[in-house]
N, C-alpha and C positions, 0 to 999 in steps of 0.2 A: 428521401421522398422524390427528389428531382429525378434518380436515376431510375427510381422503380417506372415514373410518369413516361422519362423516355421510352423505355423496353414495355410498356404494355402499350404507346404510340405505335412503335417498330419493332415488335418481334426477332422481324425478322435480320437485324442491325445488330452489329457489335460495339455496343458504346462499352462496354467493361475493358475494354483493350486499346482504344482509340482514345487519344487523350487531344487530337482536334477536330471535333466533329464536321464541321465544313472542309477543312482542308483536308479531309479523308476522302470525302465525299459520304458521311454517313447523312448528311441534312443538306438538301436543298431548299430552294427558295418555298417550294411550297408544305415541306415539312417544318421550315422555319415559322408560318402561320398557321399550321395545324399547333405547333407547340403553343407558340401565342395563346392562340385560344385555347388553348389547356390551361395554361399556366394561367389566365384572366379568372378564368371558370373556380381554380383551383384556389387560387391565391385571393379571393374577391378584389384583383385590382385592373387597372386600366395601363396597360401600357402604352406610353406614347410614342404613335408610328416613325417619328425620329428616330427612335433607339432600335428600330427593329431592321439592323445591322448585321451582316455577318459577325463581326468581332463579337459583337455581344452571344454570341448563341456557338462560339466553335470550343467552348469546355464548359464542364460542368460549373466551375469558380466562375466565369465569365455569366453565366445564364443567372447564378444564387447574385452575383451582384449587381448582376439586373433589378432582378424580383426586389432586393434590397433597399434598392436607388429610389423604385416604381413608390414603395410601400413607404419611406420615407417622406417623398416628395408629396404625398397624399395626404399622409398625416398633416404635414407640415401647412398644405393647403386647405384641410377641415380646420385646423386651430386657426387659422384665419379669417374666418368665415363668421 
């Protein structure tokens, strides 16, 4: 799911080959907010602008344990509520 989201973001990008996408240079700073808000949009969650890091976003495993951390942390703060 994550990959397909990159590749219909950027076409025109080769994330299938690229296993770091910042330090490729396939994702800059402002593809790294375009993804965000994908990913907020896609995932109904909220990420917090703390985490929105390079290291977080330069592999695919990096971005799913993002989204992961995000959707945890949520839950964890609705049971509390």
């Amino acid at each position: 799911m994550l990959m397909n989201m990159l590749i219909s973001l950027m076409p025109e990008k080769d994330f299938m080959t690229s296993i770091d996408y910042v330090d490729d240079g396939l994702l800059d700073s402002i593809d790294i907010l375009l993804l965000v808000s994908e990913i907020e949009r896609e995932f109904n969650i909220l990420i917090d602008p703390l985490d929105i890091i390079p290291e977080n976003f330069n592999t695919l495993e990096a971005i799913e344990k993002l989204i992961n951390k995000t959707q945890t942390m949520q839950i964890n703060i609705g049971n509390n509520i």
